[in-house]
C-alpha positions in Angstrom: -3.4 62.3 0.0 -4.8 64.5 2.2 -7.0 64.0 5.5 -10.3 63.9 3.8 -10.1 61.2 2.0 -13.9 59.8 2.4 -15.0 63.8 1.8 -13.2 63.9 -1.3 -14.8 60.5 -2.9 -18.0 61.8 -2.0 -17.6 64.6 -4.1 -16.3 62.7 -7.2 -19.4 60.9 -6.8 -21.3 64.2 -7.0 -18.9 65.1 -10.2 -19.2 61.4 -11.7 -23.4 62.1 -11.6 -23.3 65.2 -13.0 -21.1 64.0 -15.9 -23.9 61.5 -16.3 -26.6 64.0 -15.9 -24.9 65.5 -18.6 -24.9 63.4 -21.6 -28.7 62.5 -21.1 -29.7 66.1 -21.3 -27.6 66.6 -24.1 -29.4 63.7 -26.2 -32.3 66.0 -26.4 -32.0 69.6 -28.3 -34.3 70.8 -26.2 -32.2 70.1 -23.2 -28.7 70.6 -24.5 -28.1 73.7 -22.7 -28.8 72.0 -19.2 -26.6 69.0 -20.4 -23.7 72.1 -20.8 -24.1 73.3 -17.4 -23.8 70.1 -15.9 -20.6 69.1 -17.3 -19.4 72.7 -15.9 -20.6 71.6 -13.0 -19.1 67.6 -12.9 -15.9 69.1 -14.2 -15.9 72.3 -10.7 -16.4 69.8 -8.4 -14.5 66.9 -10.0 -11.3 69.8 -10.0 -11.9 71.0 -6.7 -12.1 67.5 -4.8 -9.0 66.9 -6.8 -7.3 69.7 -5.0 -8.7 69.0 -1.6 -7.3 65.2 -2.4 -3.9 66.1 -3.0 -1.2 68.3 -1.2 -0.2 71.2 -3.7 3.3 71.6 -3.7 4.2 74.6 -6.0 1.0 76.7 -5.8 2.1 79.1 -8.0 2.8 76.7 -10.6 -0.4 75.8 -10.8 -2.2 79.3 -10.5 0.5 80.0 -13.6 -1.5 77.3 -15.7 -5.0 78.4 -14.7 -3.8 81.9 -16.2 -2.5 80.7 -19.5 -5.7 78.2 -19.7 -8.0 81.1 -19.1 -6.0 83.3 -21.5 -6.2 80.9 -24.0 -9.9 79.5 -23.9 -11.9 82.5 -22.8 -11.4 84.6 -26.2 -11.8 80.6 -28.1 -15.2 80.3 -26.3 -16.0 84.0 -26.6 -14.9 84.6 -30.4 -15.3 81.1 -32.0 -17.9 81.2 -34.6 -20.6 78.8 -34.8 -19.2 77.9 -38.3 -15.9 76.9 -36.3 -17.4 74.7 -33.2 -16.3 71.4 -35.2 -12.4 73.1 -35.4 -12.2 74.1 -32.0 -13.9 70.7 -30.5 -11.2 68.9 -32.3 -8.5 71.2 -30.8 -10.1 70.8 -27.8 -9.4 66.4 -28.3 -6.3 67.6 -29.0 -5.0 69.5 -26.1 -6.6 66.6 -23.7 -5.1 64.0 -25.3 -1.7 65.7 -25.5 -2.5 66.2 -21.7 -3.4 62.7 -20.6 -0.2 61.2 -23.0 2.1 64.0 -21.3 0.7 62.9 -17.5 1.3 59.2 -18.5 4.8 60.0 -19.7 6.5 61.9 -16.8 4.6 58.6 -14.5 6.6 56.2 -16.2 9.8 58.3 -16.3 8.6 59.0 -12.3 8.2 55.3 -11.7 10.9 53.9 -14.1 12.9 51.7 -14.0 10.9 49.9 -10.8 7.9 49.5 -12.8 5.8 46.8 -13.0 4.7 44.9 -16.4 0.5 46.0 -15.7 1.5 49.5 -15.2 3.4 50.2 -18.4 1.4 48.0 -20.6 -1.4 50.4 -19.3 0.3 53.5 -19.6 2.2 52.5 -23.3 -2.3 51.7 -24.2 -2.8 55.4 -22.8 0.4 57.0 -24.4 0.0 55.4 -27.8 -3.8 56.3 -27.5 -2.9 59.7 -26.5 -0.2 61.0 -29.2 -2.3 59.4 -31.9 -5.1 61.6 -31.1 -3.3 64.5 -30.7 -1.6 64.4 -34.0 -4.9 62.7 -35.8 -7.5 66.2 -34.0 -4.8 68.7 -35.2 -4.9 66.7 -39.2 -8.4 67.0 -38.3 -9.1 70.7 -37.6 -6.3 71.6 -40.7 -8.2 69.6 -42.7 -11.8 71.7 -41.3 -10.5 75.2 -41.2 -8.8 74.6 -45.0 -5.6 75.1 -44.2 -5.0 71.3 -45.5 -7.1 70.2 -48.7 -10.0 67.8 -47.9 -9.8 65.7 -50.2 -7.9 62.2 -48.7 -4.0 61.4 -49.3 -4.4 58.7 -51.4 -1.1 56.3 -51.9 -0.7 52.8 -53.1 -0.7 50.2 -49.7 -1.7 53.2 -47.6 -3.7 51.0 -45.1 -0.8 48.8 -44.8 2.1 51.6 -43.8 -0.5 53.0 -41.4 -1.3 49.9 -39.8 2.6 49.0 -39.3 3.1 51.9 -37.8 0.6 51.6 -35.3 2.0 47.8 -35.0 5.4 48.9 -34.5 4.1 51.3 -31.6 2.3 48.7 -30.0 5.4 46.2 -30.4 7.4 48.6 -28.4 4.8 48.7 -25.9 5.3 45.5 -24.6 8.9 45.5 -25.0 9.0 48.7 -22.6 6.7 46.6 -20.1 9.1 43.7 -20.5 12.2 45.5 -20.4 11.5 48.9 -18.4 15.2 49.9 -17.8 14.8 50.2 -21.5 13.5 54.2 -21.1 14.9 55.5 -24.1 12.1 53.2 -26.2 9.3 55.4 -24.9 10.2 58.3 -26.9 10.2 56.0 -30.2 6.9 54.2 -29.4 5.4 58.0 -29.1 7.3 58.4 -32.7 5.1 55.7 -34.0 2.1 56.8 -32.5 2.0 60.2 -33.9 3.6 59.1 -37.0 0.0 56.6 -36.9 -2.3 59.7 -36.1 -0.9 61.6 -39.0 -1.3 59.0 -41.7 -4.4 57.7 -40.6 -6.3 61.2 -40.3 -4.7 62.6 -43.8 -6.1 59.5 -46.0 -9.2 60.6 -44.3 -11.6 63.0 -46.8 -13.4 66.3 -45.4 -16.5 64.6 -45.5 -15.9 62.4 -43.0 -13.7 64.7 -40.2 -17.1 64.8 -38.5 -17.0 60.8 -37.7 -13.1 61.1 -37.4 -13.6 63.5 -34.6 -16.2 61.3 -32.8 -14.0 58.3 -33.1 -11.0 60.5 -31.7 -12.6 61.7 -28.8 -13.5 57.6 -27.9 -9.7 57.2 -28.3 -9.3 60.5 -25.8 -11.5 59.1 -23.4 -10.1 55.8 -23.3 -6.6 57.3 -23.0 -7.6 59.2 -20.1 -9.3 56.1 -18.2 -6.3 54.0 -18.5 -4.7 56.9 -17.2 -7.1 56.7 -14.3 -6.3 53.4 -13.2 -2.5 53.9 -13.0 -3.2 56.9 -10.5 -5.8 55.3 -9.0 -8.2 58.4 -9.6 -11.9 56.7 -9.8 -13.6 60.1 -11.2 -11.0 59.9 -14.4 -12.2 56.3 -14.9 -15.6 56.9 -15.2 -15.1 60.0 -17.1 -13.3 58.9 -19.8 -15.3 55.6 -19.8 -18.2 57.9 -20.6 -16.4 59.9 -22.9 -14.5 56.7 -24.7 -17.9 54.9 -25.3 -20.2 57.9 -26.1 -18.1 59.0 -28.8 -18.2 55.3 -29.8 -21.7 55.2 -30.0 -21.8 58.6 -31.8 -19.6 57.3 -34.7 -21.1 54.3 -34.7 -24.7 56.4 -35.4 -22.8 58.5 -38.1 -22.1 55.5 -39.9 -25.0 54.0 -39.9 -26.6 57.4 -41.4 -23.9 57.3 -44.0 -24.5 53.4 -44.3 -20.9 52.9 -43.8 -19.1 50.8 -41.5 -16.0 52.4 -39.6 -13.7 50.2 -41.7 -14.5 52.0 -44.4 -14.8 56.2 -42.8 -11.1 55.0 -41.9 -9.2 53.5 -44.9 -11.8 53.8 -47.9 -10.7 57.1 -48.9 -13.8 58.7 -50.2 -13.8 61.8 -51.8 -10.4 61.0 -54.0 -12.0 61.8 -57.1 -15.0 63.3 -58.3 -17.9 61.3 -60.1 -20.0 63.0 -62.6 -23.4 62.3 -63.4 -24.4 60.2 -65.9 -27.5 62.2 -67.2 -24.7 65.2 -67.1 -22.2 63.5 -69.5 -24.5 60.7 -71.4 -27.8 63.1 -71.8 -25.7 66.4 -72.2 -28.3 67.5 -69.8 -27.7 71.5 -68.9 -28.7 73.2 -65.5 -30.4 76.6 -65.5 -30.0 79.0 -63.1 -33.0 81.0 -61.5 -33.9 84.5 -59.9 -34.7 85.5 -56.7 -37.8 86.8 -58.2 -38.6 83.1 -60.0 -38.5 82.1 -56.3 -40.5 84.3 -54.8 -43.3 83.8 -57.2 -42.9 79.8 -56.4 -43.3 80.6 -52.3 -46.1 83.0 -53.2 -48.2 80.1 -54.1 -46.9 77.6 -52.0 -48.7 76.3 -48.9 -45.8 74.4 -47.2 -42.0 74.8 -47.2 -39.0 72.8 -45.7 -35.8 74.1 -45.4 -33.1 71.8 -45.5 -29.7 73.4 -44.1 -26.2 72.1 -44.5 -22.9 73.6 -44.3 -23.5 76.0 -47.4 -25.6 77.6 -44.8 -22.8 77.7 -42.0 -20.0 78.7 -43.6 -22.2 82.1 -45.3 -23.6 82.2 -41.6 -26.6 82.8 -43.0 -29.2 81.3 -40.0 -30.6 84.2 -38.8 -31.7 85.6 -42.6 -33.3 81.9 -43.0 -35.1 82.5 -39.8 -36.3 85.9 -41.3 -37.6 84.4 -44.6 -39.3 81.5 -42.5 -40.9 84.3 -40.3 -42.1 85.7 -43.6 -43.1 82.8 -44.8 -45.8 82.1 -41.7 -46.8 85.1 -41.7 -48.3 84.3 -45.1 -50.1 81.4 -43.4 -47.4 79.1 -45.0 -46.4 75.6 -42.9 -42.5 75.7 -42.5 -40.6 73.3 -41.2 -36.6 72.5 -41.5 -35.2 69.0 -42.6 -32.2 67.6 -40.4 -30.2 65.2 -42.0 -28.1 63.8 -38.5 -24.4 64.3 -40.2 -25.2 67.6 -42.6 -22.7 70.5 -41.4 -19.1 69.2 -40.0 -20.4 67.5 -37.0 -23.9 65.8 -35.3 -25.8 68.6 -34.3 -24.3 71.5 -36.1 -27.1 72.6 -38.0 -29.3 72.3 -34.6 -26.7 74.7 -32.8 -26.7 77.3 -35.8 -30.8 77.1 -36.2 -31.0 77.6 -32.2 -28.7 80.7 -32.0 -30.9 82.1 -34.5 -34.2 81.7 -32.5 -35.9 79.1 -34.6 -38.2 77.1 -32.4 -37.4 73.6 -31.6 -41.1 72.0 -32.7 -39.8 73.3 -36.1 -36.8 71.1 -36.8 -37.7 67.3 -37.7 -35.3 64.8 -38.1 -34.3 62.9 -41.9 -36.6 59.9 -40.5 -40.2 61.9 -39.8 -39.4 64.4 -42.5 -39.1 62.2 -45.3 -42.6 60.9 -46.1 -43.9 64.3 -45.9 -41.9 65.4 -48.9 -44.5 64.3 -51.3 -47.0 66.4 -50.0 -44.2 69.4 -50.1 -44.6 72.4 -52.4 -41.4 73.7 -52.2 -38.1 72.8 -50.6 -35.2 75.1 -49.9 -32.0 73.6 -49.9 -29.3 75.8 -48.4 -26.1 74.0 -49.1 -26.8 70.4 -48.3 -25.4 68.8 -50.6 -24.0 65.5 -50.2 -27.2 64.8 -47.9 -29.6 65.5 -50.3 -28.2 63.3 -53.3 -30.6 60.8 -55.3 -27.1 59.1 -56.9 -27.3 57.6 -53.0 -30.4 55.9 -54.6 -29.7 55.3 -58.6 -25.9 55.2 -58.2 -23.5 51.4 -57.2 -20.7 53.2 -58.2 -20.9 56.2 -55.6 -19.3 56.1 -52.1 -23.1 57.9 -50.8 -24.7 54.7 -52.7 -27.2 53.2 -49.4 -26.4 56.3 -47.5 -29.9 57.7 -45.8 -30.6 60.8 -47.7 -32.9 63.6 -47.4 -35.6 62.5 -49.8 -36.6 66.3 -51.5 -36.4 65.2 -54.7 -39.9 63.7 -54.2 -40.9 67.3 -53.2 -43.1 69.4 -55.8 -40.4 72.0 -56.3 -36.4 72.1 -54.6 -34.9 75.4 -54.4 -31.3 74.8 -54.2 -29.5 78.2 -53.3 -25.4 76.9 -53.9 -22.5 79.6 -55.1 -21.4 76.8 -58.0 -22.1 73.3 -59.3 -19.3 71.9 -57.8 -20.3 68.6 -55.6 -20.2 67.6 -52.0 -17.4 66.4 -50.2 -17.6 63.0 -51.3 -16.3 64.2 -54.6 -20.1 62.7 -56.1 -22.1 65.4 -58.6 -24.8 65.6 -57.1 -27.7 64.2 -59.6 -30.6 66.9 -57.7 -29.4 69.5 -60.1 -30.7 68.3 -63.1 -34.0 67.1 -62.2 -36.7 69.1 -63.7 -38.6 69.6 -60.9 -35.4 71.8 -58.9 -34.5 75.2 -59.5 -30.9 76.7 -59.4 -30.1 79.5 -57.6 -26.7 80.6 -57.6 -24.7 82.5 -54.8 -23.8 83.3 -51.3 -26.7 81.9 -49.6 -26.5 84.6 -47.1 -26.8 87.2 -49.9 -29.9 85.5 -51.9 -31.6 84.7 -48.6 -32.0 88.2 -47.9 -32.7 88.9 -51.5 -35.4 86.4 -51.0 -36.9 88.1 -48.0 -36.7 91.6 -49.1 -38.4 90.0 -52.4 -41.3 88.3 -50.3 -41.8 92.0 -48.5 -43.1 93.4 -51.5 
């Protein structure tokens, strides 16, 4: 430690507020942005009374991994799509969690074999913690950017093998802390760990990566807080406590809009096969599809108009042409306002994020719980992709994975619009039952490309 020891805690304190400062301004949409610049600002000061704390003994070492950070995350923040945020926030768990499992490896090789029991029970917590996160973000952002399939790895006694690997991990744990001569068990433990990440994450379906990467980054920040209290560093206890329980709570609100427990987001596997409706099968019910100019006519008429968005809308990027059809709409003297279900897109808040860069105003998004009873008294809903969220088998169906899952109700609406390139279902593998009701209208297609169809139709 340095000479400014009392200095240096006062400004962890600053950065330990500002992290605070942070998360509460970020529970608001309005205030998100402000919630950003004060995590910069915890994380400046938290890295610079770090420095101040410690002697630096190879300098350039460490100006040689500011280089290669900046390198690397300037053209990620700079070129990432919106469409990609969920992929590059779980890299992002990644690359900590590797971090805080590498730091807790080299202290226990550093220490070793004079190590006391406390110490590597905590540090073999942080390891395991850490490698099973890494391994588990990197399944998860395969898994988002399609590079894996979506759809779970589904094997018999699946939950069983994971689970024993994860046991066998832990078991090594405390042998290490018992037996801490014993170094060359670390490297197994960490085996195990990953080994745990990587089955756990891949029985996982692509519906639910968004809770798997809320439940990660608890795991992340729990990692890096036992890491704290091995190296005695009081801002990385607090941070990661803050960052362990808010992505708690955050899973634990995305399954309880799903009406799931996390039991079942971990080992039920939904999304392993596809259900089909019964009035598609039974009633040999067919689905027509409609024109942009069917559409039009509808909105012509139409006094009020939600749009629901979901992920159909992010991956055809196709915000800002929804923000010009809305504009259109209102200029008509037509009420518009945009449904948000809290998990449509690939992550809480995604649909927010898009709707913001594209200038929509924030008294214009309502949330699934005030939006619903207003349905009824909706002439037309525009469902842009949301699929999953927006399924009555979550109502009429036992047998589905969405059955008690809060939905969207725009079913009740006068007319649904439901702009989708096929009629293939969500990914919870369920057909979604909207499309046959007789009351919706099928349009088929990039939703960017009959969006703007729309709007240069409602020019005319």
């Amino acid at each position: 430690m340095t000479a400014f020891p009392i200095f240096t805690q006062l400004l962890y304190v600053v950065a330990i507020g500002f992290f605070i400062m942070s998360l509460r301004e970020m529970s608001e949409v309005r205030t998100s942005r402000l919630g950003n610049y004060f995590g910069v600002a915890g994380m400046v000061v938290a890295i610079s009374a770090t420095l101040i704390a410690y002697q630096i003994h190879r300098i350039d070492l460490l100006l040689v991994g500011v280089v290669i950070g900046v390198v690397i995350g300037s053209p990620i923040a700079l070129k990432v799509p919106m469409t990609a945020v969920p992929q590059r926030t779980a890299m992002s768990h990644a690359f900590g969690s590797l971090a805080v499992a590498l730091v807790g490896t080299a202290e226990f090789y550093q220490r070793a074999p004079n190590v006391d029991p406390y110490t590597v029970i905590v540090l073999s917590a942080e390891m395991i913690l850490g490698y099973l996160t890494f391994v588990g973000s990197c399944i998860a952002f395969c898994k988002l950017q399609g590079i894996l399939p979506g759809k779970p790895l589904i094997y018999p006694r699946r939950t069983m093998v994971s689970l024993s690997s994860l046991g066998i991990a832990i078991a090594l744990g405390i042998y290490l802390a018992l037996f801490p001569s014993q170094e060359f068990v670390l490297p197994v433990m960490a085996a195990f760990a990953l080994l745990f990440g990587f089955l756990l994450v891949i029985a996982i379906g692509g519906a639910d990566m968004p809770t798997v990467i809320a439940i990660l980054n608890s795991y992340a920040g729990l990692s890096a807080a036992a890491l704290g209290f091995v190296l005695d560093n009081r801002v990385l206890i607090v941070a990661g406590a803050l960052d362990g329980s808010s992505g708690l709570v955050l899973g634990l609100i995305m399954s309880k809009a799903m009406n799931r427990s996390f039991m079942n987001v971990l080992f039920g596997g939904v999304g392993a096969k596809q259900i089909v409706s019964e009035k598609a099968t039974e009633n040999g019910r067919t689905v027509s599809g409609y024109t942009v100019e069917d559409v039009a006519t509808i909105l012509d008429n139409a006094r009020s108009v939600v749009i629901v968005p979901g992920y159909g809308l992010a991956v055809a990027q196709a915000q800002h042409v929804v923000k010009e059809l809305s504009d259109i709409l209102q200029s008509k003297g037509i009420d518009v306002k945009y449904g948000i279900h809290p998990v449509a897109g690939r992550m809480p808040g995604h649909m927010n994020v898009l709707l913001a860069e594209a200038q929509v105003p924030y008294d214009q998004l309502w949330e699934m719980d005030k939006i619903n009873s207003l349905f009824p008294e909706t002439d037309v809903v525009i469902v842009v992709g949301a699929n999953d969220v927006t399924n009555p088998a979550a109502h009429t169906r036992p047998d589905s994975p969405l059955f008690g899952m809060p939905i969207l109700n725009v079913d009740k609406a006068k007319t649904v619009v439901f702009i989708k390139r096929s009629m293939a279902p969500g990914f919870s593998g369920v057909d979604n039952e909207l499309f046959y009701l007789p009351n919706t209208m099928m349009v088929f297609g990039d939703a960017k490309r009959v969006l703007a169809d729309m709007v240069a139709a409602m020019s005319k």
